[in-house]
LOKOL-61952 format. One record per residue (C-alpha): residue in one letter; x, y, z. Coordinates in steps of 0.2 Angstrom, whole numbers, plus 5000, padded with zeros to 4 digits. Layout:
N
AXYZ;...
//
This chain:
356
X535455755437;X536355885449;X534855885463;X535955945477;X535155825488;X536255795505;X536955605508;X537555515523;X538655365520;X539255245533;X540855155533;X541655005543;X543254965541;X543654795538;X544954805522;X545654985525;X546054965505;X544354905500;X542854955509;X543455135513;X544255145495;X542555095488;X541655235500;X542755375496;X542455345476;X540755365478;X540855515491;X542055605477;X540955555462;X539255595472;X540055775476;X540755805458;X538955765450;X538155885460;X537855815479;X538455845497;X539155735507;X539455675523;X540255515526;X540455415545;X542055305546;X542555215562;X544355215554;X544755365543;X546755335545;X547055265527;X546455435521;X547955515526;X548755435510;X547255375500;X546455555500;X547555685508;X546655835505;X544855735511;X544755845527;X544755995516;X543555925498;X542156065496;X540555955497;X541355835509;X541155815524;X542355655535;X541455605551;X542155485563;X541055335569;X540555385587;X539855535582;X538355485573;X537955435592;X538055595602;X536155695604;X537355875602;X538055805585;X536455745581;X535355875585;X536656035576;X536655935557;X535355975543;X534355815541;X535155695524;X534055665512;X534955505507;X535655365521;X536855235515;X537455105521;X538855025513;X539154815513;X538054765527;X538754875540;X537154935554;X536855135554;X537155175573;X535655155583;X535455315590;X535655415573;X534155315567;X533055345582;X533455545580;X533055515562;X531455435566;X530855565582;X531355715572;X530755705552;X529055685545;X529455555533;X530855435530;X532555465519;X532955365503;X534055215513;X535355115502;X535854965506;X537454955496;X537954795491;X539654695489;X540054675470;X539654515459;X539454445443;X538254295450;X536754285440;X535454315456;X536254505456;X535154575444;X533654495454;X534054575469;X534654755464;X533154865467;X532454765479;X531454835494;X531754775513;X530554825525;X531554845544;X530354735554;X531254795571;X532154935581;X531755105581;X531355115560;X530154995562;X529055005547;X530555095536;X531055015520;X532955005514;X533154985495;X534754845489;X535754925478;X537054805470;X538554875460;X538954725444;X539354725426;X537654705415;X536554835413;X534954765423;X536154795438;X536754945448;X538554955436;X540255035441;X540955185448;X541855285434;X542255455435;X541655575419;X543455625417;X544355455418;X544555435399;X545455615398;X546555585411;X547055405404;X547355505387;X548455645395;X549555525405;X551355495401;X551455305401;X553455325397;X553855455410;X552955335424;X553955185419;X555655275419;X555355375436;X554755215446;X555855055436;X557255155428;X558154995425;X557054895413;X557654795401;X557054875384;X555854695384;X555354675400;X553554675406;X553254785420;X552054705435;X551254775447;X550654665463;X549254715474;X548654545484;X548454445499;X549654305502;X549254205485;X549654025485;X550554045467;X551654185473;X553354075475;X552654015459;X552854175450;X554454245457;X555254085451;X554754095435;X555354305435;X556854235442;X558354285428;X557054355415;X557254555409;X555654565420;X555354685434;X553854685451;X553254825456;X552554775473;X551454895481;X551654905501;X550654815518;X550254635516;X550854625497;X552754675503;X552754555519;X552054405506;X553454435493;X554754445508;X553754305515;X553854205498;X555754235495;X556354155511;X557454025505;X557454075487;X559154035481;X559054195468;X558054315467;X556854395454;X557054605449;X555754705460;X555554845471;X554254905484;X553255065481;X552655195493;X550755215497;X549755315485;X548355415482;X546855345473;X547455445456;X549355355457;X548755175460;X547955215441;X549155265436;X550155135442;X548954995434;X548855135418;X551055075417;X551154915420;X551054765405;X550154635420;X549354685434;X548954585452;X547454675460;X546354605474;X544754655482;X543454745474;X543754935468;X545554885460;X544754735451;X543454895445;X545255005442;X545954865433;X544454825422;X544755035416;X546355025413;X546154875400;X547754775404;X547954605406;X547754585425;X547554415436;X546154465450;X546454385470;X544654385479;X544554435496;X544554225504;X543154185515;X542854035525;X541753935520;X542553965501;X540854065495;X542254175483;X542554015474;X540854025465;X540854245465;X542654225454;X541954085442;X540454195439;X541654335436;X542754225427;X541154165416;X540354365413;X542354395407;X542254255395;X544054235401;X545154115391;X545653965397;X547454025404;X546654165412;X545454055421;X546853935424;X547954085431;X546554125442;X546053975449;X548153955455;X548354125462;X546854105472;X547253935478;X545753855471;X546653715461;X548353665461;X549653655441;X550853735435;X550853935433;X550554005416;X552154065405;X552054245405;X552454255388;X551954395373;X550654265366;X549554225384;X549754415388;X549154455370;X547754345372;X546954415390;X547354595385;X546054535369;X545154515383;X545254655396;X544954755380;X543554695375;X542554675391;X543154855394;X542254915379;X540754815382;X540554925400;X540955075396;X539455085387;X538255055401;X537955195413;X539155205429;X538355185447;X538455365452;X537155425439;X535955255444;X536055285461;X535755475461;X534055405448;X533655275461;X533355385476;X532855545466;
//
């Protein structure tokens, strides 16, 4: 499987925690099975504290943005073997019209997808798209969708992840970052938007043994947000930014976990605890139907669906009790799903099949 072949993968910042999150998995988990790498990002600044030592990875190369659109650039890198472009964002003009003047046949192009559990997924992975205009003209791009069955592209999991959740030191973590918990208390971490059930759930912490771990950016501002006017307050603290490994970790601790977006939902699945999922919102409210698909391939519980559809402001009630028995119930669950993917083969080893 360790081809060596050579892959350039483009990235647009939108969510500096999602799409550059997902990117730099799959740069890090292409070089460690055996590739090279070179990935364009117009905003490489999260890096500094998601991957610090990304400047200096052996197989990686980080790129900014405007480069892929300078002729001396250009003209000085060996040719990829592999272009990828990652949830819709258009490979600079200029680097595909060098591309096209200067090789005698096309490069394997990706079109990495968003992640879903909708049922027309596994009828698009694979697909080919011919590129009717432009300088690639009568070029094909393949869709390459990431999802949870095995007739689509899968998830990214590292060969070592098991190991490393093996080795680590649940107990240590919990008493260096919430050295005060009551010898009862669940442990949650939140990672989100601004979810229209927050007040909801640090009213219901309010005077319980139970402590937020609250993980910094927009989730800090909406629990700050959220408390204004809160005549007490619940037990919590804000945590520094962290590499890739640490936000494990950090799910790898916790008894519930809050995650938003699409590679913590992933990290979240891994890690097998009970964990409440906020979809990035979209306008016209097309994640309503993405999270009852996921909901559905989850085979969630009623409470877990329930719990979702508040967090995400999708129906108004009452929050769930976070008591022993629910969070029994949807770690049953987590469990189980978890065991269920972990059999089918992750999206590094498709995709390096797909354009070999």
């Amino acid at each position: 499987m360790q081809t060596g072949q050579l892959w350039d993968i483009f990235c647009t910042v939108i969510d500096n925690h999602g799409d550059l999150g997902v990117c730099w998995r799959l740069t890090r988990q292409l070089r460690d099975a055996g590739q090279r790498v070179r990935l364009w990002v117009d905003d490489a600044s999260a890096l500094a504290w998601m991957a610090p030592t990304a400047h200096q990875e052996p197989g990686i190369e980080v790129r900014p943005w405007a480069d892929a659109s300078q002729a001396s650039t250009l003209q000085a890198l060996p040719p990829a073997d592999v272009w990828v472009e990652a949830f819709g964002c258009d490979i600079p003009e200029a680097f595909v019209a060098h591309g096209v003047a200067t090789r005698a046949q096309q490069p394997r192009w990706i079109n990495l997808e968003y992640l879903s559990a909708e049922d027309w997924v596994p009828r698009m992975h694979q697909l080919p798209s011919p590129i009717m205009r432009g300088p690639a003209k009568g070029w094909t791009k393949t869709f390459f969708y990431p999802g949870f069955t095995p007739d689509t592209g899968g998830l990214m999991r590292e060969t070592d992840l098991v190991a490393r959740q093996q080795r680590f030191d649940r107990a240590a973590w919990r008493e260096q970052h919430a050295p005060n918990l009551a010898p009862h208390g669940l442990l949650i971490s939140l990672f989100c938007y601004e979810p229209a059930a927050l007040p909801q759930l640090l009213a219901q912490l309010v005077g319980t043994p139970h402590h937020l771990l609250v993980t910094p950016g927009r989730p800090v501002a909406a629990v700050q947000q959220a408390l204004t006017g809160m005549p007490e307050h619940p037990s919590w603290s804000a945590l520094p930014y962290t590499d890739q490994n640490g936000f494990d970790e950090m799910l790898w601790a916790c008894d519930l976990n809050f995650v938003r977006g699409e590679d913590s939902l992933v990290r979240a699945l891994w890690a097998g605890q009970p964990f409440i999922w906020h979809i990035y919102p979209q306008d016209d409210n097309a994640h309503h139907a993405k999270l009852e698909a996921f909901m559905d391939w989850l085979q969630a519980p009623e409470s877990l669906r329930k719990a979702h559809r508040a967090w995400n402001g999708m129906e108004a009630g009452e929050w769930p009790a976070l008591n022993s028995k629910t969070l029994q119930i949807w770690s049953h669950n987590t469990k189980t799903k978890r065991h269920q993917i972990s059999g089918q083969t992750d999206l590094v080893t498709q995709l390096i099949h797909c354009v070999g």
